[in-house]
N, C-alpha and C positions, 0 to 999 in steps of 0.2 A: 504494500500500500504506500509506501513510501516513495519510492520509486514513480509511485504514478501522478499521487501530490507536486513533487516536482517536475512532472513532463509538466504539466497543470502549469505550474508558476513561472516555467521557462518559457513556456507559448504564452501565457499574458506577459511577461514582461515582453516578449517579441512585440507581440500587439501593442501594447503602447510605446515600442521606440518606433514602429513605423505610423502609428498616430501624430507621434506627437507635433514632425516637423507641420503636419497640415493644423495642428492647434495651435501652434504659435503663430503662422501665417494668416491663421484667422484673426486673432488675437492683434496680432500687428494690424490689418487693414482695418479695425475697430478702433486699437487704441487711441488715436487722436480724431475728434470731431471734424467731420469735413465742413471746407464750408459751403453756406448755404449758396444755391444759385443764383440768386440774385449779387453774393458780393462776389461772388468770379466772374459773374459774366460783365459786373463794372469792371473787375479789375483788368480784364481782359481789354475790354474797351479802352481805358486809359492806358493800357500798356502797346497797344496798337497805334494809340493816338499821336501817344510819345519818341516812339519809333517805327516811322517806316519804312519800308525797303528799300534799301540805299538802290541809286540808279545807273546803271550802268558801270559796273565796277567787279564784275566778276571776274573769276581768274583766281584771285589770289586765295589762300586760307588764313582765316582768322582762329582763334582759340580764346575761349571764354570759360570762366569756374563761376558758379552759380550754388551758393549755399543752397543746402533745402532739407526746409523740418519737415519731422512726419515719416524721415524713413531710420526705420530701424531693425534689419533685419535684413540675412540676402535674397529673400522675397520680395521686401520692396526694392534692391538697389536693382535683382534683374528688371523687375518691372519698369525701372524711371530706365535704366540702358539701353531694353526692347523699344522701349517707347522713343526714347530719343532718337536712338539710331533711324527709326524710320522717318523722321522727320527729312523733307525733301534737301540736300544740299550739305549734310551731315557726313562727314570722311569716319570722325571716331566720336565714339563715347565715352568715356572713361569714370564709372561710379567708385565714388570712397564714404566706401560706408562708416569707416574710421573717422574720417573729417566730414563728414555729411556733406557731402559737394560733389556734383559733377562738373567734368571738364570736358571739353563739349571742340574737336576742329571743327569747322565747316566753312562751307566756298560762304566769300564774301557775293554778295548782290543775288542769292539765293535763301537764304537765309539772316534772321537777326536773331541779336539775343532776346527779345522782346518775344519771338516767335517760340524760342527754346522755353521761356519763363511761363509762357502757355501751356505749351504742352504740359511739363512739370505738374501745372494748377489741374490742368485736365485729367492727369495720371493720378489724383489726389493728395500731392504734397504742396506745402509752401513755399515758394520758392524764393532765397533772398536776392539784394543786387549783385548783377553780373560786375565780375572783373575782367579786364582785358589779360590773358598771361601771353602774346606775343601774337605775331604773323607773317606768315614766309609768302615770297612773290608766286 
């Protein structure tokens, strides 16, 4: 009987280490209140407003890091990466989940940072202000 108690507690504990990573992943897209639509879809607006898509000036690649709360987990950092990356005009991604910041190349006059700090908002994190970290011709 002993023996079988144990198969017993080695199959639930099996069962909850493959649980678990999908409770945390729940747990993480719960843990901070999204916000409501009405303050993304201003903030989206003003963030449009503020920059628009530079004109005629593609070619080169820019690089921009863009704080953002709300991810804490590698659940969220794939998700803001998947998400970025497909953003049109995007070369790399790069999520640090350690510093909460993506680092974002992408073609200039295809893309703004304004357009990346959307996306962000759309994928349910906050996004803070963009910093330039360089750009090659």
């Amino acid at each position: 009987m002993k023996n079988s108690s144990r198969a017993k507690a080695s199959t639930l504990a099996m069962g909850v280490a493959a649980l678990l990573p999908l409770a945390l992943g729940a747990a993480c897209a719960t843990a901070e209140p999204e916000a409501s639509a009405t303050a993304t879809a201003a903030a989206t607006a003003a963030t449009s407003a503020a920059d628009p898509a530079p004109a005629g000036s593609a070619g080169s690649t820019k690089q921009v890091t863009i704080p953002v709360q709300g991810m804490s987990c590698a659940s969220c950092a794939a998700t803001l990466k998947g998400g970025i990356n497909d953003l049109p005009g995007v070369k790399e991604a790069r999520v640090s989940l350690e510093k909460r910041s993506v680092s974002v190349s992408y073609e200039e006059g295809k893309l703004t940072p304004g357009a990346i700090q959307k996306k962000v908002r759309e994928l349910g994190f906050k996004p803070g202000e963009p910093t330039a970290s360089g750009s090659t011709p």
